[in-house]
Backbone bond lengths (Angstrom), bond angles and torsions (degrees), N, CA, C in turn:
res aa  C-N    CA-C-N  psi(-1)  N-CA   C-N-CA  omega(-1)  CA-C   N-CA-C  phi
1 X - - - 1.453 - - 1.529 109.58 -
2 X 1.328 112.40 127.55 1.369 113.69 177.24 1.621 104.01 -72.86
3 X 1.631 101.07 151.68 1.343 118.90 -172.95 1.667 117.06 -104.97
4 X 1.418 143.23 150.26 1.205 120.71 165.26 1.695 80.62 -162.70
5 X 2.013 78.82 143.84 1.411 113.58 170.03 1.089 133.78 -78.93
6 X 1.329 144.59 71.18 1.423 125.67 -178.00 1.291 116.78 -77.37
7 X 1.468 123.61 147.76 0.846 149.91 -146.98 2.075 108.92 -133.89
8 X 0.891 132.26 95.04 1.676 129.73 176.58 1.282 118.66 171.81
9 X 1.804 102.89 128.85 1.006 93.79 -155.98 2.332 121.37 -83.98
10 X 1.463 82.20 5.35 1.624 93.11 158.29 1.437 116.99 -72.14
11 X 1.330 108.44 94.78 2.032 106.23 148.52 1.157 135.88 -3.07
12 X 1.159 105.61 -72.26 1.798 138.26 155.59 1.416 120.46 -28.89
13 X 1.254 113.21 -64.03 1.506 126.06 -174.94 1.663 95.22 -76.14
14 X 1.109 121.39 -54.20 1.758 114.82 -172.29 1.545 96.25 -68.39
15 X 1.354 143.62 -43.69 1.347 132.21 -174.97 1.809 109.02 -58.63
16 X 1.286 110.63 -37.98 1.435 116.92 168.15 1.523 116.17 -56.74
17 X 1.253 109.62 -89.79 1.880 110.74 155.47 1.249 137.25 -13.39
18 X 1.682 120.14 -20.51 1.267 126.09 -159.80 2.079 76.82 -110.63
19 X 1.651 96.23 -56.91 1.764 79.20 178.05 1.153 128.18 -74.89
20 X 1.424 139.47 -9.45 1.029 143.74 147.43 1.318 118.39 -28.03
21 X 1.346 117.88 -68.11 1.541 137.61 -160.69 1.619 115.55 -103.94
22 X 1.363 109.70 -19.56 1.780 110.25 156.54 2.114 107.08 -62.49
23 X 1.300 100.30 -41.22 1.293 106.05 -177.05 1.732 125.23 -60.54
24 X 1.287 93.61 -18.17 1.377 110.61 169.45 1.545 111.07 -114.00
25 X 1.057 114.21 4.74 2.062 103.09 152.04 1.158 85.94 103.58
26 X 1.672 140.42 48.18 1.408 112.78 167.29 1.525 75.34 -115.53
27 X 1.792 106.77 -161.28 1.323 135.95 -172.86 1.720 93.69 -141.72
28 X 1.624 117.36 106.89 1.055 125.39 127.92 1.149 174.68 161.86
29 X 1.273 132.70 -101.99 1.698 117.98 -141.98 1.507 99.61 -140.09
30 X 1.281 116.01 112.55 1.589 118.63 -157.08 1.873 86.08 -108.17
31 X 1.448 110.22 152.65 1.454 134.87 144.12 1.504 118.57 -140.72
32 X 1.274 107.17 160.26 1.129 129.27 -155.45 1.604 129.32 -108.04
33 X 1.892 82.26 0.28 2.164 102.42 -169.94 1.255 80.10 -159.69
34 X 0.637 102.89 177.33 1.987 130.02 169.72 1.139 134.19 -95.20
35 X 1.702 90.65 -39.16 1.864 122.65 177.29 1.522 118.04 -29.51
36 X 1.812 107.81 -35.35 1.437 125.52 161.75 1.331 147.67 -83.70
37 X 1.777 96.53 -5.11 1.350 115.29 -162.80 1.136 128.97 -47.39
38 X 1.919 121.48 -35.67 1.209 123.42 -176.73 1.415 111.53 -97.01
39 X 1.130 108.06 3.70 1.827 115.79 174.16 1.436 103.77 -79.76
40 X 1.662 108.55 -51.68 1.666 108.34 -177.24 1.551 117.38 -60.58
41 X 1.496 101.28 -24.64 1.665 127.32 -163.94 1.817 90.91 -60.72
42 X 1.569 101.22 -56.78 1.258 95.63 -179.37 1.385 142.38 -72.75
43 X 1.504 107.43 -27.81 1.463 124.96 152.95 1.175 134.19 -56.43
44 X 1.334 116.19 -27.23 1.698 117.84 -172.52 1.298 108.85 -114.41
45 X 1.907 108.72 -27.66 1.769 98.32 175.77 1.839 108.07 77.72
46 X 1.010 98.49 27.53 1.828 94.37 -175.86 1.497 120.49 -56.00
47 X 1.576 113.54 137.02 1.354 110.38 -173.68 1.412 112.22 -88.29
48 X 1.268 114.54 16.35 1.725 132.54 -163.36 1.682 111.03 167.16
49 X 1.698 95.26 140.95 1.204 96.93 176.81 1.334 118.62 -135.86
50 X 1.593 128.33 123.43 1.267 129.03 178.76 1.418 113.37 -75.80
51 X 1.313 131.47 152.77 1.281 101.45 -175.46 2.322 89.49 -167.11
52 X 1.652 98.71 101.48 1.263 78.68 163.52 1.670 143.35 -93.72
53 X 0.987 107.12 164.40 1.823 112.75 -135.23 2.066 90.00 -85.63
54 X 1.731 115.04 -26.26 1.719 91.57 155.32 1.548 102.52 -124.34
55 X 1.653 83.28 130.04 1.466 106.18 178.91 1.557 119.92 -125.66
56 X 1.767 99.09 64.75 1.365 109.21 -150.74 1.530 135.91 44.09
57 X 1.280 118.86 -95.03 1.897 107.68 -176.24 1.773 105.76 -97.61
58 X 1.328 109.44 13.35 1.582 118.80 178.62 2.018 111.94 -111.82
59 X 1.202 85.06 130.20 1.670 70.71 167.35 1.732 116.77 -101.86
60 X 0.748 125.94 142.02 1.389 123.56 172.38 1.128 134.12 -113.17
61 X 1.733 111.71 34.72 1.859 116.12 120.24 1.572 112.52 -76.07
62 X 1.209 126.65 -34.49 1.267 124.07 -177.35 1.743 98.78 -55.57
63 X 1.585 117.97 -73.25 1.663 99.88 -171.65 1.087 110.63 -47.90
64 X 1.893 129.39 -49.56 1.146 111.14 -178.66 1.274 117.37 -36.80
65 X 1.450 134.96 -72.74 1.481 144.07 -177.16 1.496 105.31 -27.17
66 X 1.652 118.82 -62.59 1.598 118.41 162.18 1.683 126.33 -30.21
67 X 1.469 91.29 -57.93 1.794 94.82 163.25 1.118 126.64 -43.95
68 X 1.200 131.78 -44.65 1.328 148.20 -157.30 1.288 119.19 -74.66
69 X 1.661 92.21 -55.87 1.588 107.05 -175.52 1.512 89.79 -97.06
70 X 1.147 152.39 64.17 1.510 133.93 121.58 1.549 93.38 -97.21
71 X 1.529 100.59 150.46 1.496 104.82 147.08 1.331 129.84 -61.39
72 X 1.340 130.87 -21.49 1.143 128.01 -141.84 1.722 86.96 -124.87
73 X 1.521 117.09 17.58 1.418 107.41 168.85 1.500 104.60 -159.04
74 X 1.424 112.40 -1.64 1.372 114.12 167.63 1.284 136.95 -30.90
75 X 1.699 112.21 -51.39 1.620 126.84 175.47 1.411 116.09 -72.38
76 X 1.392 124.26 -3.35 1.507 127.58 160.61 0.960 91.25 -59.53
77 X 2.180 108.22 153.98 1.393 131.45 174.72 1.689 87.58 -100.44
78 X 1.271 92.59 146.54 1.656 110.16 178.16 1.488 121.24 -114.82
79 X 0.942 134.20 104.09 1.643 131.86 -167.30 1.701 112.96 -111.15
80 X 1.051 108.40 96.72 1.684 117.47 175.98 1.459 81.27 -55.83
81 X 1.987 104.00 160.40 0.923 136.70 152.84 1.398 109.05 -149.52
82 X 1.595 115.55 149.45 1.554 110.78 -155.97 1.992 100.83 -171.55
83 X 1.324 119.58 128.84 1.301 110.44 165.00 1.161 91.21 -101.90
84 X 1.704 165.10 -1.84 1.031 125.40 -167.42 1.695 95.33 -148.36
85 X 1.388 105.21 37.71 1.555 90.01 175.54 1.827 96.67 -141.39
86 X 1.505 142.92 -173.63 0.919 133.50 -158.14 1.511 97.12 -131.81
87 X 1.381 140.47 153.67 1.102 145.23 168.72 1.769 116.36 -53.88
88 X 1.163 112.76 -53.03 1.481 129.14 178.47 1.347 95.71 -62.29
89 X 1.585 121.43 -74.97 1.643 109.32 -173.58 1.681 116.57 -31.98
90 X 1.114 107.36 -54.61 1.656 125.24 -179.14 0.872 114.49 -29.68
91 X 1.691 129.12 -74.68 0.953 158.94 -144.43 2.110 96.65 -95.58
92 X 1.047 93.14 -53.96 1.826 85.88 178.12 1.381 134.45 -52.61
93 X 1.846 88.81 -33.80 1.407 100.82 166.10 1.929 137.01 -69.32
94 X 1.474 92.68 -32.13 1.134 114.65 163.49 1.679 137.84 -121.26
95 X 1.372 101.88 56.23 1.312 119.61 -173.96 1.550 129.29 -36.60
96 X 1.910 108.68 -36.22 1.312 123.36 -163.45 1.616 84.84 -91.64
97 X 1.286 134.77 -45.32 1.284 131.99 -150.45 1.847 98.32 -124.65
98 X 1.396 107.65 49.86 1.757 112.39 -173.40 1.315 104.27 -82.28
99 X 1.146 120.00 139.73 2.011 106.16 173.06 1.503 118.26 -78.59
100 X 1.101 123.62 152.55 1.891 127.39 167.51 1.598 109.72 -29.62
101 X 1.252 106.12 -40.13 1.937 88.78 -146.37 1.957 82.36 -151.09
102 X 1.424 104.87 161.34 1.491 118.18 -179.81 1.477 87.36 -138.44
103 X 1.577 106.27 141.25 1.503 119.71 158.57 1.320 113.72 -154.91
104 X 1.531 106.40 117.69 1.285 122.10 175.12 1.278 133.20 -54.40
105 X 1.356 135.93 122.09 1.612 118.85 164.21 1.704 126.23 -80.17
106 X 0.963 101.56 168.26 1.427 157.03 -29.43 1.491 90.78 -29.97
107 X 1.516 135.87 141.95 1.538 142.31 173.63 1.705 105.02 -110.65
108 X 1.190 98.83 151.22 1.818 103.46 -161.11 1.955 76.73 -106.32
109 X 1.654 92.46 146.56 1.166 108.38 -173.06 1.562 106.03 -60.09
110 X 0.852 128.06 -53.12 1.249 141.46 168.58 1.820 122.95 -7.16
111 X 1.473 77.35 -85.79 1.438 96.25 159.67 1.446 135.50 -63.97
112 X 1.536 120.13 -8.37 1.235 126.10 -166.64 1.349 93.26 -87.81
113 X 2.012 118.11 -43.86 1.498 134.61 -171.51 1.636 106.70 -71.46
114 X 1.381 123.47 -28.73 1.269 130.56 161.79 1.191 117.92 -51.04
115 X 1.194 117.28 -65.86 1.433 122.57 -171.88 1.608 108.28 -57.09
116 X 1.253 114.86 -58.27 1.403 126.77 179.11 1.580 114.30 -39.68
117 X 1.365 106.27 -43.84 1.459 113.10 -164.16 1.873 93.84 -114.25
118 X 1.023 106.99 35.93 1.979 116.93 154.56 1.408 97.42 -108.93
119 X 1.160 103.93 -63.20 1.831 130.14 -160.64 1.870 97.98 -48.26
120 X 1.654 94.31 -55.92 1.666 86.16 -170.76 1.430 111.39 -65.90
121 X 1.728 112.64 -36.19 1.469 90.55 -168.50 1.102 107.87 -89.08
122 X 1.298 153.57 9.39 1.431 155.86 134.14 1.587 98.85 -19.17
């Protein structure tokens, strides 16, 4: 069973995401900060990671960018999620460490299961 990390620090939005994507046969693994990210990274092995970009005193292009540039977590797919920032800004700013995929909130189920299931089977 493929695994994926979400990452946000809304309740709400990860309780959605987790049923969203259990419903379609994945497995997973919600946090609530980031502060832990590469601890869970190593424990759970995620085959994808959601990850929204404010997560209170963390930004999350910065972990993304962290993700990226380790070796040892590079080949994870990285999926911004964001109501108030733009895919292009994101990504321009952080070119070396850009994530796979951008999805806006409110995100239509649709597209959230799209993205997820490009990214993994990539």
């Amino acid at each position: 069973m493929r695994r994926i990390l979400a990452v946000d620090d809304n309740r709400d939005i990860l309780e959605i995401i987790e049923l969203i994507l259990e419903d379609c046969g994945y497995e997973v693994e919600t946090l609530t900060n980031g502060h832990n990210l590469f601890e869970k990274i190593k424990e759970i092995n995620p085959d994808l990671i959601l990850l929204d970009i404010m997560l209170g005193d963390l930004d999350g292009r910065e972990l993304c960018e962290q993700v990226k540039n380790l070796p040892e977590t590079s080949n994870i797919p990285v999926v911004l999620i964001s109501a108030s920032h733009n895919m292009a800004e994101s990504i321009a700013q952080h070119k070396k460490g850009a994530p796979n995929a951008f999805i806006a909130k409110p995100f239509d189920i649709d597209d959230l299961v799209d993205t997820v299931q490009s990214h993994i089977a990539a």
